[in-house]
C-alpha positions, 0 to 999 in steps of 0.5 A, spaced: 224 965 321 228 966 326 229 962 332 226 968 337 221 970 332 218 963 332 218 964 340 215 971 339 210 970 335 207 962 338 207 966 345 202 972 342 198 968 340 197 964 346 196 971 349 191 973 345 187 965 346 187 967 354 185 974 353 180 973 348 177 966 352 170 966 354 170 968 361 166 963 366 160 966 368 160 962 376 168 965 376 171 970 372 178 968 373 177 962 369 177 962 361 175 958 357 179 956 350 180 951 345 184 945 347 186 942 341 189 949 339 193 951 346 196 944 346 198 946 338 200 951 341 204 949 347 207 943 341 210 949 337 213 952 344 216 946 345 219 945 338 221 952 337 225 951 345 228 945 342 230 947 336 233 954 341 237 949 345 240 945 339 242 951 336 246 954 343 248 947 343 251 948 336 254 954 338 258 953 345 260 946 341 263 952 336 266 956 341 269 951 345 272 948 339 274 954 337 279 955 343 281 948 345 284 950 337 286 956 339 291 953 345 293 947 340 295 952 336 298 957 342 302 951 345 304 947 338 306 954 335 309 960 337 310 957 345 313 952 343 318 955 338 319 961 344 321 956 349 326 953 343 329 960 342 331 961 350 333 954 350 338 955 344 340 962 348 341 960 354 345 954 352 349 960 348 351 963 353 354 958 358 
């Protein structure tokens, strides 16, 4: 299951906890709902969020990675070897 399915699927069901929860007779703004299951529920938030940060961790890691290799190789490669060519012709030329 992916990542965002996690997320989608922890916070339908902390929905439907609140708007399935017993409202208050002396207030009906208030709900009242299971404590041990929404603090399972936020802990499984909590995970998922964390795992979600790992893996956009993981990816700008990647892509940083990436293209620091890509100037390595732009800088090491083909630049390198256009400024040794104009060299070779402009010291031809004199």
């Amino acid at each position: 299951m992916s990542i965002q399915d996690k997320l989608e699927r922890i916070l339908r069901e902390m929905h439907l906890m609140v708007s399935r929860g017993q409202v208050v007779e002396t207030d009906e703004e208030y709900v009242l709902i299971h404590k041990k299951i929404m603090q399972q529920q936020l802990t499984n938030l909590s995970e998922a969020v964390n795992e979600m940060m790992e893996f956009y961790d993981l990816t700008v890691q990647g892509r940083n990675r990436a293209e620091l290799e890509a100037e390595n190789q732009f800088f090491n490669g083909s630049f390198s070897t256009t400024c040794k060519s104009n060299t070779t012709k402009t010291s031809g030329t004199e």
